[in-house]
RODO-2510 file (C-alpha; in nm, 4 decimals, decimal comma):
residues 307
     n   res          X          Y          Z
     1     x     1,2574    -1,6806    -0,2474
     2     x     1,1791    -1,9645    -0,0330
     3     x     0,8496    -2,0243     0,1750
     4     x     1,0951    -2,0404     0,4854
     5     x     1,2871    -1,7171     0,4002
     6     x     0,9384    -1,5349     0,2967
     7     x     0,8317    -1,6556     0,6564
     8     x     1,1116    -1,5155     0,8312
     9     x     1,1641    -1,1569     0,6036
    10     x     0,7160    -1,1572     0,6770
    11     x     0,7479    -1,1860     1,0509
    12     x     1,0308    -0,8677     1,0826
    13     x     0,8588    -0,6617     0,8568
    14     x     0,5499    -0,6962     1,0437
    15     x     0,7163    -0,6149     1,4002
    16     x     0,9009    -0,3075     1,2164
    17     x     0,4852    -0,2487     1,0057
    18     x     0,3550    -0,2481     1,4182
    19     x     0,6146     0,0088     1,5018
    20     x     0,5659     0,2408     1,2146
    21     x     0,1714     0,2191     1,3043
    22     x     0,2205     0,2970     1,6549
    23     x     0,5107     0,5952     1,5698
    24     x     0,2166     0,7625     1,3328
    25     x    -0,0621     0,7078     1,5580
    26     x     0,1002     0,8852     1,8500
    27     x     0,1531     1,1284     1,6437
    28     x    -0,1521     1,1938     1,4634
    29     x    -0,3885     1,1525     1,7668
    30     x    -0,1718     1,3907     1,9632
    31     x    -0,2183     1,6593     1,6476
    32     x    -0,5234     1,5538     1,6411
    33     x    -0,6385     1,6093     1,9796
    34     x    -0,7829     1,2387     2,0106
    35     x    -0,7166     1,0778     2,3479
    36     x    -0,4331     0,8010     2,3041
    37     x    -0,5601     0,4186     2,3959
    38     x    -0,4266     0,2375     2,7324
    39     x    -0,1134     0,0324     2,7035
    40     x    -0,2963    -0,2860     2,7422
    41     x    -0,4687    -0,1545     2,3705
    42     x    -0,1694    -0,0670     2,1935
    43     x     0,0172    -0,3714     2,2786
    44     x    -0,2964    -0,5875     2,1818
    45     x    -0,3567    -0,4253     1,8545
    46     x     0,0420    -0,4292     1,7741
    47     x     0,0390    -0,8262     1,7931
    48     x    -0,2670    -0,7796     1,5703
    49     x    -0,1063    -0,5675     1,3099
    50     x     0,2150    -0,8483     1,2953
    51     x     0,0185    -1,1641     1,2574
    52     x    -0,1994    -1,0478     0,9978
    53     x     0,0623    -0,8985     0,7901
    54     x     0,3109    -1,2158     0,8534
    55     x     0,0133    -1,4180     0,7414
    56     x    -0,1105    -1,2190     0,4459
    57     x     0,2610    -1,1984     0,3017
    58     x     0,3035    -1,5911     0,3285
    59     x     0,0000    -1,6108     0,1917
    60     x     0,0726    -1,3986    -0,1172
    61     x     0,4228    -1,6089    -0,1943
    62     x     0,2436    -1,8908    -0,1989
    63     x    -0,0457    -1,7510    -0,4068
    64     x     0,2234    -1,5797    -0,6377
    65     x     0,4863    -1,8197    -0,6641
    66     x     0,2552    -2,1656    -0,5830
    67     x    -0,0260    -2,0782    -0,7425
    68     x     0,0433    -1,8399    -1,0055
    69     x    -0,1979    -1,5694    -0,8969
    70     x    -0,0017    -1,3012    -1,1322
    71     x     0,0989    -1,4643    -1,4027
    72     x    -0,0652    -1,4299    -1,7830
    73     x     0,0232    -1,5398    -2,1227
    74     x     0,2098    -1,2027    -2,2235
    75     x     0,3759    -1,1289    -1,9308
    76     x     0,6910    -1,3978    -1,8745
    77     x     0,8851    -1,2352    -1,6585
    78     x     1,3114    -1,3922    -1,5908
    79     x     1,3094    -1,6047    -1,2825
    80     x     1,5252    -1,3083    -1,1219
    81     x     1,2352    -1,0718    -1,2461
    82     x     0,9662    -1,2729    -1,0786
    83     x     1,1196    -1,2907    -0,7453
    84     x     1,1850    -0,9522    -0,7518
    85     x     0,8281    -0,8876    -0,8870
    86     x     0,7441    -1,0581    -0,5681
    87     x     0,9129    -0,8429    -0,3320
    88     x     0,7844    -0,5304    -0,4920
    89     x     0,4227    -0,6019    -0,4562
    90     x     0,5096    -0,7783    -0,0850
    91     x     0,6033    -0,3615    -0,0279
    92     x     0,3013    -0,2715    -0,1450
    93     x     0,1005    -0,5109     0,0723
    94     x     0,3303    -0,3631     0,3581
    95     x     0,2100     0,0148     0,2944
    96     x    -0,1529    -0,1165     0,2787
    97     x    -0,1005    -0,2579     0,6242
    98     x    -0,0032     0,0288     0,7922
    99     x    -0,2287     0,2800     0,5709
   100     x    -0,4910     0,0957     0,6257
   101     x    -0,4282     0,0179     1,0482
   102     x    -0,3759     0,4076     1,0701
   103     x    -0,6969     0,4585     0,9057
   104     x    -0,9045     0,2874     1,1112
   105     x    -0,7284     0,4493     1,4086
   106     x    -0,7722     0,7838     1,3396
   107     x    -0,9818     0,8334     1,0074
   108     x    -0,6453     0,9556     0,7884
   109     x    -0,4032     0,8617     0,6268
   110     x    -0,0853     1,0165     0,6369
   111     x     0,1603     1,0958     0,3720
   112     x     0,4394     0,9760     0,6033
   113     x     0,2535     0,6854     0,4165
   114     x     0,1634     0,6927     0,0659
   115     x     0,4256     1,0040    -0,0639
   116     x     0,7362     0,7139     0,0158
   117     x     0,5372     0,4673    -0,0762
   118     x     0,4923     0,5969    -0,4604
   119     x     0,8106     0,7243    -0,4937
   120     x     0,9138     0,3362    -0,4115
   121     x     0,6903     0,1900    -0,6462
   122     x     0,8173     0,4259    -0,9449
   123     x     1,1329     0,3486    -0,8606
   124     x     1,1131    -0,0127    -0,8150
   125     x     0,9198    -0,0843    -1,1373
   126     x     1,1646     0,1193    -1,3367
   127     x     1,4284    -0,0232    -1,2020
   128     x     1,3360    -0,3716    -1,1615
   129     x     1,1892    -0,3775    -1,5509
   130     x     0,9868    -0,7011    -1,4938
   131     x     0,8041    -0,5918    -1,2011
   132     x     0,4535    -0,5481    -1,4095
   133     x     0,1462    -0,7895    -1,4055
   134     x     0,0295    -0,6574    -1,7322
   135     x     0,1960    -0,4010    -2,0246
   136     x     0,1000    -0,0955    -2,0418
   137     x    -0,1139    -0,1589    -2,3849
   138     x    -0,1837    -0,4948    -2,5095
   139     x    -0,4170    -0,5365    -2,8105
   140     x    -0,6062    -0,8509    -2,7865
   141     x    -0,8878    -0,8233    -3,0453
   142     x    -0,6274    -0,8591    -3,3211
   143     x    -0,5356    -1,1796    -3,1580
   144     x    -0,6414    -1,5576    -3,3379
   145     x    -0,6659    -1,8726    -3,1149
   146     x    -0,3507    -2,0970    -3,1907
   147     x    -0,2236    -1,8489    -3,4900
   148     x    -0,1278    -1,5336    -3,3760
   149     x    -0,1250    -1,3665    -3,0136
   150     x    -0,1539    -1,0152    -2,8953
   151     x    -0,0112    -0,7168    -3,0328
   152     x     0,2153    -0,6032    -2,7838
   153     x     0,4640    -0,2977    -2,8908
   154     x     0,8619    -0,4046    -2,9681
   155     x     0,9841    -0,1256    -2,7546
   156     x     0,8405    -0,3375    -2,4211
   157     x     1,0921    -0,5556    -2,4344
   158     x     1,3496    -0,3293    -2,6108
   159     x     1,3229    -0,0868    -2,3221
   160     x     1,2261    -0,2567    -2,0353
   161     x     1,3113     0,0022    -1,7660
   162     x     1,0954     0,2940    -1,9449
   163     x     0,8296     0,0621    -1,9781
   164     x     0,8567    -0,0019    -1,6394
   165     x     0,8562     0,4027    -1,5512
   166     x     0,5467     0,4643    -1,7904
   167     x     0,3314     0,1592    -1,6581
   168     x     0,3651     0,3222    -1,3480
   169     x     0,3377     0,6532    -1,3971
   170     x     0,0046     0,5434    -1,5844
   171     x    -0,1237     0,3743    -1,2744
   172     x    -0,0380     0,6378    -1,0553
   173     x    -0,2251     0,8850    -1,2606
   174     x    -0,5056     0,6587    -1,3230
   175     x    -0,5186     0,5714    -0,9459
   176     x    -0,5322     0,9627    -0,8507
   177     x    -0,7648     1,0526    -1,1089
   178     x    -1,0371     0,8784    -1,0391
   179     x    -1,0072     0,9106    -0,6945
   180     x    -1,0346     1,3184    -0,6972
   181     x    -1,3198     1,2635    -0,9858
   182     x    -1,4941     1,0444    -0,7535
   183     x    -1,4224     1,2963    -0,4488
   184     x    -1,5872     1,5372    -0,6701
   185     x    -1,8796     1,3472    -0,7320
   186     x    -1,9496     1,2159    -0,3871
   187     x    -1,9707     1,6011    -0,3232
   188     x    -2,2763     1,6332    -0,5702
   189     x    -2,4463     1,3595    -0,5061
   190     x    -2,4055     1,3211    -0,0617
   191     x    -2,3582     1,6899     0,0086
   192     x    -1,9988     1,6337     0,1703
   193     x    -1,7015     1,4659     0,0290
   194     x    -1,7170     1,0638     0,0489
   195     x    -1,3139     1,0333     0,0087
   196     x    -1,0434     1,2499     0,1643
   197     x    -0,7129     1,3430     0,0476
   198     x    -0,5319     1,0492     0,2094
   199     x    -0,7551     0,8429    -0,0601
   200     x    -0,6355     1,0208    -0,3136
   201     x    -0,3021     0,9315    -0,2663
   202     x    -0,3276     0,6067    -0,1555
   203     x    -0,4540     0,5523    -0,4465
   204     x    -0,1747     0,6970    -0,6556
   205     x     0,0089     0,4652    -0,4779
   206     x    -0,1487     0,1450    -0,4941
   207     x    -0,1601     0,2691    -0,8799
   208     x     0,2241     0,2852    -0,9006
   209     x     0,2742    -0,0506    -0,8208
   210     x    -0,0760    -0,2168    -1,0080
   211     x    -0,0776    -0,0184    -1,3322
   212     x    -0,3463     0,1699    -1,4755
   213     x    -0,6047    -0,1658    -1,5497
   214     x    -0,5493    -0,3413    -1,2344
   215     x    -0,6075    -0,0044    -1,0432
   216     x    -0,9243     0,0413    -1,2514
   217     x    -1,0666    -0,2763    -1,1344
   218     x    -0,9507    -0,1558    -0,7801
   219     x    -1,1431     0,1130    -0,7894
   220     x    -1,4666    -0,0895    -0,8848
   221     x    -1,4169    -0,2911    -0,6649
   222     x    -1,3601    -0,1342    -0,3475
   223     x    -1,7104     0,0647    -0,2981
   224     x    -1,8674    -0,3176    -0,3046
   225     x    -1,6314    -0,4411    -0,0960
   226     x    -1,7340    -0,1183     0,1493
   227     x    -2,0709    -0,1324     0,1587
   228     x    -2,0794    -0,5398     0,2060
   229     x    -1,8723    -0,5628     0,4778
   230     x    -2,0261    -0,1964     0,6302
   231     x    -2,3477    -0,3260     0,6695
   232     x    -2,2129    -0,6532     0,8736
   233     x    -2,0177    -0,3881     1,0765
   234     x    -2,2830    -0,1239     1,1339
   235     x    -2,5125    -0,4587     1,2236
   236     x    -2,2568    -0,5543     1,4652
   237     x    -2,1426    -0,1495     1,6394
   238     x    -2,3649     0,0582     1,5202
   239     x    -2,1313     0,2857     1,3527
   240     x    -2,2514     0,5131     1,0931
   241     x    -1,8907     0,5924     0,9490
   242     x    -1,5796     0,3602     0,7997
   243     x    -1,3094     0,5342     0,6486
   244     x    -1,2835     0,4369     0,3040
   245     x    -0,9740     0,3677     0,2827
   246     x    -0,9281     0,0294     0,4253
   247     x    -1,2050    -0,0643     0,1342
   248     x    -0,9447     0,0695    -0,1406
   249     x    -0,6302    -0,1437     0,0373
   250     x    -0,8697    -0,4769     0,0571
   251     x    -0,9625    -0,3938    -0,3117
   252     x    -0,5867    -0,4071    -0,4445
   253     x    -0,5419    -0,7152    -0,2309
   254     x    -0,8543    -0,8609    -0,4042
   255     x    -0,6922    -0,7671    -0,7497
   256     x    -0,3291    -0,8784    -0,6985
   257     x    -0,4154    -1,2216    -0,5453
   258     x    -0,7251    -1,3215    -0,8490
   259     x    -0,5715    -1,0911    -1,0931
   260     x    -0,4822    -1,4225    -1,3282
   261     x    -0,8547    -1,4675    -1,3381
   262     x    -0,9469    -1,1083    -1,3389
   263     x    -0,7243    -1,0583    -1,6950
   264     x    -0,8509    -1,3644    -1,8405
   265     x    -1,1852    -1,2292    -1,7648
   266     x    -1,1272    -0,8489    -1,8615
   267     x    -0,8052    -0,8332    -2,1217
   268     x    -1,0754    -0,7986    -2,4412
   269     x    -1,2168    -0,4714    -2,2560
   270     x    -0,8364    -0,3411    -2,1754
   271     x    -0,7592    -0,3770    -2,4981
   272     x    -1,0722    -0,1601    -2,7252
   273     x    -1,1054     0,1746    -2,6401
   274     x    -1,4519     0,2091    -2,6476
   275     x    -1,5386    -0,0856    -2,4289
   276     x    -1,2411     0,1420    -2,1701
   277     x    -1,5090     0,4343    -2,2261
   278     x    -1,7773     0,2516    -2,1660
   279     x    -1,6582     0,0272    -1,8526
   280     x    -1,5686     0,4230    -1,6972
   281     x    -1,9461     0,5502    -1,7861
   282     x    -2,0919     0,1999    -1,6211
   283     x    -1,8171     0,2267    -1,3192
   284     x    -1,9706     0,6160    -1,2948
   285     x    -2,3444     0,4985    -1,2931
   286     x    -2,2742     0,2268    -1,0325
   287     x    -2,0451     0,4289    -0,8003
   288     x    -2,3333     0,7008    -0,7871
   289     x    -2,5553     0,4470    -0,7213
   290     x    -2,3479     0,3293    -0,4414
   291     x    -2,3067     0,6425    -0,2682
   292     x    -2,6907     0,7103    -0,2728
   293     x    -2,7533     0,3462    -0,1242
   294     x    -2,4622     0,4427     0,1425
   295     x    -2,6946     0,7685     0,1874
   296     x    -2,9705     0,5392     0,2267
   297     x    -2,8156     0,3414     0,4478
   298     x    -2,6767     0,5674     0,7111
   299     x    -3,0687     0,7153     0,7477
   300     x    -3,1928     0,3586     0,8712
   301     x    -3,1491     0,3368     1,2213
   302     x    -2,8399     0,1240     1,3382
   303     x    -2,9759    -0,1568     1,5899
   304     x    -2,9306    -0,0282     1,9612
   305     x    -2,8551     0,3235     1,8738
   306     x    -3,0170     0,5553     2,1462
   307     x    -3,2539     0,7824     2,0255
***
């Protein structure tokens, strides 16, 4: 897919993405109750929503298919594959847009949103068979620099359409299940749930279309990503509350445009058991941390807040 085509296919999705966000945010703030913003806002915030996500899909083709951003030394994808690899994660990038636009409009988000949106990624990486960034299971500590590589199963490539189905299924799961564990947590540890539902499945979905190790880095990622850019924001406004979903959609866009570096850097623990145990028990430490430094944080005075 060309840089011109990408350019033209970016700029209509992104007038139909401003639609869809205005469609769901009528409707949500009239179930909701909240007051809906002047005509002036919407249009503003609807040329927003289509130059950002024109930009940030031209700026994905060129970091997938210039740079290589995706690509690693077991996955070699046909060149068919890989431009259709390219479209299914431009989809995902799509649902983040509007999931996360909705979010910040009215603190949900719906599953007009993510329920489609997984059902398209299972669908698309079964059917596709190439549209993975990593297997489901590689084994690189039985690898040996310039003799042998990893152990990757035979039935990958025998069966590339289940593989596709199970790598996704496994990142759905994995997306959802930390998610509610870390719902459950945030309950212990602030007194109130930090996550809703809508996070839940959002991540599910971002899972569906990552696979279970790129969605585990997601989710480690995304509570730093938070609480960085929360403190510039409550600096700036004053608000004590961000949904957290935005922080999730920014984390998968983190992942999918460094996730050539974040392999390399990662693979070894992917790949042992133990280290996967032990990267889930340090993730578990440093998300509880997190959410008592968020605690922390929303007790200090913002600057200009009446009293």
């Amino acid at each position: 897919m060309s840089l011109i085509l990408t350019a033209l296919f970016a700029f209509l999705v992104s007038s139909g993405l401003a639609w869809w966000f205005e469609w769901l945010s009528y409707h949500e703030r009239q179930s909701l109750n909240i007051p809906l913003p002047t005509p002036q806002a919407r249009r503003l915030r609807s040329i927003v929503v289509v130059i950002a996500s024109a930009l940030l899909f031209v700026l994905f083709h060129w970091a997938s298919i210039e740079n290589g951003c995706l690509e690693t030394p077991e996955v070699q994808p046909s060149g068919t594959g890989r431009t259709l690899r390219l479209v299914f994660h431009l989809t995902l990038l799509a649902f983040l847009v509007v999931a996360t636009s909705i979010d910040f409009d009215c603190y949900m988000i719906p599953d007009w949103i993510t329920l489609p949106g997984t059902l398209i990624g299972l669908l698309g990486a079964t059917l596709i068979g190439e549209a993975q960034i990593c297997h489901l299971w590689v084994d690189w500590t039985v690898s040996i620099p310039q003799l042998r590589g990893p152990y990757i199963p035979a039935w990958y490539d025998a069966h590339r359409h289940w593989h596709g189905l199970a790598w996704s299924l496994a990142g759905m799961i994995t997306g959802a299940g930390l998610t509610w564990s870390a719902r459950k947590v945030s309950s212990l540890v602030l007194g109130q749930e930090a996550m809703g539902t809508g996070d839940i499945t959002l991540m599910a979905m971002i899972g569906s279309y990552l696979g279970w190790q790129a969605t585990t880095l997601v989710f480690l990622l995304a509570p730093l990503l938070g609480l960085t850019v929360g403190v510039v924001i409550r600096t700036v406004s004053g608000k004590t509350y961000l949904p957290y979903g935005p922080w999730l959609s920014l984390g998968a866009a983190v992942v999918l445009f460094s996730w050539s570096f974040f392999w390399g850097q990662t693979r070894m623990i992917f790949s042992d058991w133990l280290s996967i145990v032990t990267l889930g028990g340090v993730g578990s430490i440093g998300f509880v941390t997190l959410l008592a430094l968020v605690q922390l944080y929303k007790s200090i005075p913002a600057r200009g807040r009446s009293t």
